[in-house]
PAGUKOL-983970 format. One record per residue (C-alpha): residue in three letters; y, x, z. Coordinates in steps of 0.5 Angstrom, whole numbers, plus 500, padded with zeros to 3 digits. Example, Ala and Ser with C-alpha at 12.3 -4.5 7.8 and 13.67 -1.06 7.14 Angstrom:
% PAGUKOL-983970
(site 'ALA',(491,525,516))
(site 'SER',(498,527,514))
***
This chain:
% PAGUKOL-983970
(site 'UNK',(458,470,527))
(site 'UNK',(462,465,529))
(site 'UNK',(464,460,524))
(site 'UNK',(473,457,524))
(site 'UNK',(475,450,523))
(site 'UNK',(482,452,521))
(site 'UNK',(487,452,526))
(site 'UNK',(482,449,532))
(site 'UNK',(480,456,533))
(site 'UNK',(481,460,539))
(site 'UNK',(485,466,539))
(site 'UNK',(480,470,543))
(site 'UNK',(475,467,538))
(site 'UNK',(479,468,532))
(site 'UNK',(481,476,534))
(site 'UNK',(474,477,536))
(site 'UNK',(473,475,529))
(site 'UNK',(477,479,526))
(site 'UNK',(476,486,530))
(site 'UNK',(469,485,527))
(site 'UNK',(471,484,520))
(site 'UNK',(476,490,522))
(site 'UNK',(471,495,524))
(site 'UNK',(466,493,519))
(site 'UNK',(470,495,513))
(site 'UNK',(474,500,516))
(site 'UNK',(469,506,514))
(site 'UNK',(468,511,509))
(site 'UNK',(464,506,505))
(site 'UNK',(469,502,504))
(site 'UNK',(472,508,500))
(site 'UNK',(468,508,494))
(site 'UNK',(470,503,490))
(site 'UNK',(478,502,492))
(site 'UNK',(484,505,490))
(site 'UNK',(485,510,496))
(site 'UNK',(479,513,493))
(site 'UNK',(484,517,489))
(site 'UNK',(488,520,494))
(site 'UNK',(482,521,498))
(site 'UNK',(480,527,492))
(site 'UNK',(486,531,494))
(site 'UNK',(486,536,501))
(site 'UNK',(494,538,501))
(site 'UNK',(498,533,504))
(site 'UNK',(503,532,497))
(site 'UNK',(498,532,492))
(site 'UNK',(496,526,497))
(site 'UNK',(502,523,498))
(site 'UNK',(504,523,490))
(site 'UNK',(496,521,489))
(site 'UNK',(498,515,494))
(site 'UNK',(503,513,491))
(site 'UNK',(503,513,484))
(site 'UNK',(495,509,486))
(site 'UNK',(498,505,490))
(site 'UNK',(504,503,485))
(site 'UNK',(499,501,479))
(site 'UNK',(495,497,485))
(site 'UNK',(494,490,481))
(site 'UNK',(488,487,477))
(site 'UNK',(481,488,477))
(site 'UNK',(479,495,482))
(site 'UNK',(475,497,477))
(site 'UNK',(480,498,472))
(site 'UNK',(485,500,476))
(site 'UNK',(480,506,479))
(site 'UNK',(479,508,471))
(site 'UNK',(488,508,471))
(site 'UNK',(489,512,476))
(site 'UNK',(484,517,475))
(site 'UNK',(487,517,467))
(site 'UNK',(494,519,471))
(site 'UNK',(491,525,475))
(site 'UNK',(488,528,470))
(site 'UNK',(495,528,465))
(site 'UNK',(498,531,471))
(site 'UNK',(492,537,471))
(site 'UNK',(489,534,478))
(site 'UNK',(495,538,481))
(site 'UNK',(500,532,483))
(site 'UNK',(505,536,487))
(site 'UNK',(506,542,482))
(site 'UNK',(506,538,476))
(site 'UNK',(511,533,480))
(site 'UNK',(515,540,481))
(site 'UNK',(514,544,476))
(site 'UNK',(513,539,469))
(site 'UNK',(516,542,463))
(site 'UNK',(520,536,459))
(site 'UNK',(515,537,454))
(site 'UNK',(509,536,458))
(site 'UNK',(513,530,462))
(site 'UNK',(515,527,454))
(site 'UNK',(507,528,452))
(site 'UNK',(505,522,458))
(site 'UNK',(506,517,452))
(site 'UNK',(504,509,452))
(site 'UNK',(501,504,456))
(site 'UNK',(499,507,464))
(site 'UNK',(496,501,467))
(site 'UNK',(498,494,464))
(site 'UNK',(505,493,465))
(site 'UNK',(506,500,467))
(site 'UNK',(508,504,462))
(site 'UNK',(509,512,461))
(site 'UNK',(516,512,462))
(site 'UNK',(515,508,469))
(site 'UNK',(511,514,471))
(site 'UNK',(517,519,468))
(site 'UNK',(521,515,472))
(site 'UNK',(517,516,479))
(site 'UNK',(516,523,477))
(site 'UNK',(523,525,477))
(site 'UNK',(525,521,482))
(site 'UNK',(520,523,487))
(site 'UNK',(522,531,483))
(site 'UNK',(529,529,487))
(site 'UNK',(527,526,493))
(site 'UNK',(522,533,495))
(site 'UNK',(528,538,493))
(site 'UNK',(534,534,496))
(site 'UNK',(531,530,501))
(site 'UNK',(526,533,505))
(site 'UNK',(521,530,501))
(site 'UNK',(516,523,502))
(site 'UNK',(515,524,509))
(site 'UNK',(522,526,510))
(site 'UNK',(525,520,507))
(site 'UNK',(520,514,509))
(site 'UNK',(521,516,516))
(site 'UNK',(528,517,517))
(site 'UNK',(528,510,513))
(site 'UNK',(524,507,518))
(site 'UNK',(528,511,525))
(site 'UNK',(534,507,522))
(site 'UNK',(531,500,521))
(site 'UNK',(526,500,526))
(site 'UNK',(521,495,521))
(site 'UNK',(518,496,513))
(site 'UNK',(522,492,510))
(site 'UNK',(529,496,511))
(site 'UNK',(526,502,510))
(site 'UNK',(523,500,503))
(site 'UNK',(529,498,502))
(site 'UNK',(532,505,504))
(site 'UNK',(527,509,500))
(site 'UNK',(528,504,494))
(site 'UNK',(535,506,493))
(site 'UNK',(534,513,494))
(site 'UNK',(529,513,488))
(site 'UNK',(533,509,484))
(site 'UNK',(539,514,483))
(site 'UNK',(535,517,478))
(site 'UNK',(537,515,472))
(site 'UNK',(532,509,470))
(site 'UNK',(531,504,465))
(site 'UNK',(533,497,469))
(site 'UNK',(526,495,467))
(site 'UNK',(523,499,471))
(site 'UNK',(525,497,478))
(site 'UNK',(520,492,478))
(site 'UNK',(515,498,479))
(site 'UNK',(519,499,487))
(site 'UNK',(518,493,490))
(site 'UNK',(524,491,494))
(site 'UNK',(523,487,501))
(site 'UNK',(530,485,502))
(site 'UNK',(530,481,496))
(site 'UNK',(524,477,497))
(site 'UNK',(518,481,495))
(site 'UNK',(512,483,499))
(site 'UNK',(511,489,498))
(site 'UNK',(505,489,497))
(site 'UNK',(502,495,494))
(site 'UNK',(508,500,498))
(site 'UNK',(506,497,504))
(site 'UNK',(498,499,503))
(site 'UNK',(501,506,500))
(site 'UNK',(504,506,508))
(site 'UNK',(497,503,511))
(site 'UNK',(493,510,507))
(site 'UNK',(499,515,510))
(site 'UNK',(502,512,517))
(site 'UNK',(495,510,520))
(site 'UNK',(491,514,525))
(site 'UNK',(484,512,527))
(site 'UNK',(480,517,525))
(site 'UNK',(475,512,521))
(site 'UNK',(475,516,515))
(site 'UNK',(480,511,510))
(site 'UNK',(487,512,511))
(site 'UNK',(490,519,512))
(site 'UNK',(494,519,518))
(site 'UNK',(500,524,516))
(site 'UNK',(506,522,517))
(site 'UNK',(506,522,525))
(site 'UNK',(514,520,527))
(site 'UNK',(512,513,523))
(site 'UNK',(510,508,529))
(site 'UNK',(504,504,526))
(site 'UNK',(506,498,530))
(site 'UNK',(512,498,525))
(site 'UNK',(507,498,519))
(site 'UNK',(508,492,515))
(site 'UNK',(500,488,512))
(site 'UNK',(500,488,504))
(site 'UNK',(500,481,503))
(site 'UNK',(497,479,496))
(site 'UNK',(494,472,494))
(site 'UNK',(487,472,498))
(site 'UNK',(489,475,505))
(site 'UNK',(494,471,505))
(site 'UNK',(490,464,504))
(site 'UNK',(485,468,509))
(site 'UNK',(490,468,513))
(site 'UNK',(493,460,512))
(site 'UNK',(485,459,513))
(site 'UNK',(486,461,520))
(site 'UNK',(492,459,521))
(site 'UNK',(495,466,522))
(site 'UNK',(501,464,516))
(site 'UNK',(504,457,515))
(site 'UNK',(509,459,509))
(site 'UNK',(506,458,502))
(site 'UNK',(509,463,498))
(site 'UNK',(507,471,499))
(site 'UNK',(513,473,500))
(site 'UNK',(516,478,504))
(site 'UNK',(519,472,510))
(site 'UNK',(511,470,510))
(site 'UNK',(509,478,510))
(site 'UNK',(513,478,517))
(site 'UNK',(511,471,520))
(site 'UNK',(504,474,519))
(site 'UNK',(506,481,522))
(site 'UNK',(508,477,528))
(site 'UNK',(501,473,528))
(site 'UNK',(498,480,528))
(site 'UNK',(502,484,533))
(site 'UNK',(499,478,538))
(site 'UNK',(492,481,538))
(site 'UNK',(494,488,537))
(site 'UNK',(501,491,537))
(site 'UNK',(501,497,537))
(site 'UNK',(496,497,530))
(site 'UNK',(497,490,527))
(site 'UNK',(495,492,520))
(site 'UNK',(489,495,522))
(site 'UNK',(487,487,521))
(site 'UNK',(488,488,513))
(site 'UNK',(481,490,513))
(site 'UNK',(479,483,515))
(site 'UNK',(483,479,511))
(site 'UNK',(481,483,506))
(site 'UNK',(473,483,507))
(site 'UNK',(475,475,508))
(site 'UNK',(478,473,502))
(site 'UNK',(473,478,497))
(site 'UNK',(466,478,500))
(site 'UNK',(463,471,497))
(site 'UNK',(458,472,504))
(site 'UNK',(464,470,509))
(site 'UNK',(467,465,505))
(site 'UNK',(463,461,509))
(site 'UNK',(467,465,516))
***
């Protein structure tokens, strides 16, 4: 594999790059040890989604850990995610007590639970309201910002906000634009799911965290230093040049660049 030199590379070389690194971890072994092996459990498309995104949501730290939560969280709700959404008694919703996965609590999960109950019978749904999102602004970041404020009409306690990150008021995004990678991208490789067909995947917006962001100023793909949502859509614009039409396919190189010890040296 040939090896960079910063920004000298060639862009033809550099997209070489990273379509080999894209292909090699966009593969069902990939799914094991990430946390789109929790949906990955499920066959119907709501308990998918849900599975999704309450993966997606607690998505930070050490896999392991977040694998160990995530499966703690199916198991609470029967491994039945959709129909415990639905049909959660308040007594069965008041038994999710204490800590989920760090910071998040019980009573953020609640939260989601409630709001994704109201979204499903008055909205249409996950796909639904992610979809008009997007048909409305044209781009992740506003469409986040869309589905955001529908979420937070159900009565919340302030300090989970924090859990629904918001573009527009700087953040990443991160986790909500890996939770829309699993359920937008059609590839048929076996990793992301493809179900929601009237989002466009070169709308899709990367997850950008601390290593594909420093993968990604290596090559010179990103010059802003913070990771927040202005170098998410400098990096989108980097990407689009080689692909545009499914620029997040990408994220698997920046990933297997910024975790695997043996391309460091790429």
């Amino acid at each position: 594999m040939p090896r960079s030199s910063g920004n000298s590379i060639a862009p033809a070389e550099l997209k070489a790059i990273l379509d080999e690194l894209a292909d090699r971890y966009n593969n069902p072994g990939f799914i094991e040890s990430d946390p789109v092996a929790i949906p990955h459990r499920f066959s119907a498309k709501e308990d998918i989604e849900i599975a999704a995104f309450l993966t997606a949501t607690i998505a930070w730290g050490n896999r392991k850990s977040i694998l160990s939560s995530a499966s703690r969280m199916m198991s609470q709700m029967g491994e039945s995610p959709f129909d415990f959404v639905m049909e959660a008694a308040p007594a069965a919703l008041r038994r999710l007590e204490g800590n989920v996965h760090r910071t998040f609590q019980a009573d953020d999960l609640v939260f989601l639970i409630r709001a994704w109950r109201q979204i499903y019978k008055s909205h249409g749904g996950m796909e639904e309201v992610f979809t008009r999102g997007f048909q409305a602004h044209g781009e992740a970041g506003g469409a986040i910002h869309f589905v955001r404020r529908h979420v937070l009409a159900v009565r919340h306690d302030k300090r989970s906000e924090k859990h629904f990150a918001d573009p527009l008021a700087g953040s990443s995004a991160k986790r909500i634009n890996m939770f829309l990678r699993w359920m937008v991208r059609r590839d048929g490789r076996g990793v992301d799911f493809g179900l929601w067909k009237d989002i466009p995947m070169a709308q899709l917006s990367v997850p950008l965290d601390v290593h594909s962001g420093n993968t990604a100023r290596k090559f010179g793909l990103l010059t802003r230093t913070a990771n927040d949502w202005k170098a998410v859509c400098e990096l989108d614009a980097s990407l689009r040049k080689f692909n545009p039409q499914d620029p997040v396919r990408y994220d698997y190189a920046l990933f297997g660049l910024g975790v695997d010890p043996d391309l460091r040296k790429v």
